[in-house]
N, C-alpha and C positions, 0 to 999 in steps of 0.2 A: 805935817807929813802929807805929802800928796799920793791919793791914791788913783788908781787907773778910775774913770768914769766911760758914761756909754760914748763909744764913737763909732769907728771906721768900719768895725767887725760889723755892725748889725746888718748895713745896707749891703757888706760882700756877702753875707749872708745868705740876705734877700733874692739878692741876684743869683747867688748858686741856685738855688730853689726852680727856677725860670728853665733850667738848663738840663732839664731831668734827661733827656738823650745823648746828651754829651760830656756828662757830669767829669770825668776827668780831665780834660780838655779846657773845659770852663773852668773848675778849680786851679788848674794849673796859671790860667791866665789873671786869673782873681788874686791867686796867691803873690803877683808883683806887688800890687795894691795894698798889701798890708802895711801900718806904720809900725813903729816901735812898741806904742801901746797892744795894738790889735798880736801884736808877734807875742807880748807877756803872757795876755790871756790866756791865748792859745796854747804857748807853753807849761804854764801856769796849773791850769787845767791838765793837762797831759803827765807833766808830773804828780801832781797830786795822786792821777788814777793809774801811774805806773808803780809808785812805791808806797803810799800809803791805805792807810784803814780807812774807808769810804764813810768816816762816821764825822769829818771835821769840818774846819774851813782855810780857804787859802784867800793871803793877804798876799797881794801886787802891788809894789811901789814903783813908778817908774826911777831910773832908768830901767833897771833889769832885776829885781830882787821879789823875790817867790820866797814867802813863809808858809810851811803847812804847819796846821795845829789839830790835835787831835780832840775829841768831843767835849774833854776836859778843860781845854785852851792852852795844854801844855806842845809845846813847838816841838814836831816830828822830824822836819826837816826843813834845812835853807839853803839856797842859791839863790842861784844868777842868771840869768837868760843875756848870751854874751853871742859877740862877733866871732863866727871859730879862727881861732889864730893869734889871737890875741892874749889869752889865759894858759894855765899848764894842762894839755890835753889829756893828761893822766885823772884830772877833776870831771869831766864831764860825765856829766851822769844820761845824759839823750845827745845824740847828734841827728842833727835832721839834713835827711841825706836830698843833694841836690840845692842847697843853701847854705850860705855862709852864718848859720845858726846853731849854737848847742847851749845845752841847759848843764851850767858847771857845780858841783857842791860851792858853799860857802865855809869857810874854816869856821865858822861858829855854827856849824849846824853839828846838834847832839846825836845826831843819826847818819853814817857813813852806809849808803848803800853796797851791797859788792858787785850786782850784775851792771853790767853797762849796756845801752839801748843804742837803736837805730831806729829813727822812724820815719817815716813816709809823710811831711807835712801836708800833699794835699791829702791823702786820705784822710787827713788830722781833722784838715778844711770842714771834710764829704762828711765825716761823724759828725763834727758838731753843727753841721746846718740839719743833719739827716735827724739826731738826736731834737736837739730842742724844734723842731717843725716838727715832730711824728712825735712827741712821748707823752704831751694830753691823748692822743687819742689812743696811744700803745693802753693802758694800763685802765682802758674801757672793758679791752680784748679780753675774750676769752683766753687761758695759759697757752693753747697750741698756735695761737693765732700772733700771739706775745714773739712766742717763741721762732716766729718765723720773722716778724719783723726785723727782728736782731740779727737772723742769720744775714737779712737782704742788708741790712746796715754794713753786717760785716764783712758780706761779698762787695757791694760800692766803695767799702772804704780802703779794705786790703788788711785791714785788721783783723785779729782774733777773737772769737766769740767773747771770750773771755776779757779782754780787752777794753769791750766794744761794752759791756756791761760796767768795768768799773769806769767808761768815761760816764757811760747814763749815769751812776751813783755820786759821779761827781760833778753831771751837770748843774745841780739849782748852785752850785760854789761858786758857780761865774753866769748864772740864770741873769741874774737884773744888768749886765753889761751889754748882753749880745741880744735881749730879746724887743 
């Protein structure tokens, strides 16, 4: 079984980081730059913190196949990180708007979501460079100081607060790829 390893994400990363005045702009231009792998992650990641319990881990195989498990190791959910247009758009459990990208259930997944998403993948980008560069020193903070951070996260990313916290709880899930 091949799993995703560190690549392409780290150094787009890096480079967002560089770009702190024009963060959307930059994101957007980064975001061509993604490969197949770095598009899992990302997805990968986003699922996780959209439908599950922040308590597990998520397995990425490439081409496109996302397992969430829960703390137990019993499997929460499964898809696919697919081409849109290609699969029955009635499956998609995230479409990311502005790209030819959605995240589809898999028929063998024991968990059927029922809301359906849309998301912003550079803001996706802006979280998780903003997340793993800021969350050693977030959780130094004092809670009011914590609690501001998250807001500025969740003003750059276009995310909700709420959101913007279950990706931090599912940051260390894809921590050793991107860091």
């Amino acid at each position: 079984m091949h799993t995703v390893t560190k690549g392409n994400l780290a150094a787009i990363l890096d480079k967002l980081w560089t770009c702190a005045g024009e963060r959307r702009r930059c994101a957007a231009t980064l975001l061509q730059s993604l490969d197949r792998e770095d598009w899992l992650v990302l997805a990968g990641w986003d699922t996780a913190a959209t439908f599950c319990a922040p308590d597990g881990l998520v397995k990425l195989r490439p081409p496109g196949i996302i397992t969430v498990s829960d703390a137990l190791g019993g499997i929460s959910l499964v898809a696919h990180l697919v081409t849109t247009g290609k699969k029955n758009p009635e499956r998609s459990l995230i479409r990311y708007r502005g790209v030819p990208k959605a995240v589809e259930l898999d028929e063998s997944s024991p968990n059927t979501p029922k809301k359906r998403f849309s998301h912003d993948p550079i803001g996706l980008l802006i979280a998780l460079q903003q997340i793993r560069d800021r969350i050693d020193s977030m959780v130094f903070h004092p809670p009011e100081l914590r609690s501001h951070m998250i807001d500025e996260i969740s003003r750059y990313s276009g995310f909700s607060r709420d959101h913007v916290l279950r990706l931090t709880l599912w940051y260390p899930a894809i921590s050793h790829i991107v860091s």
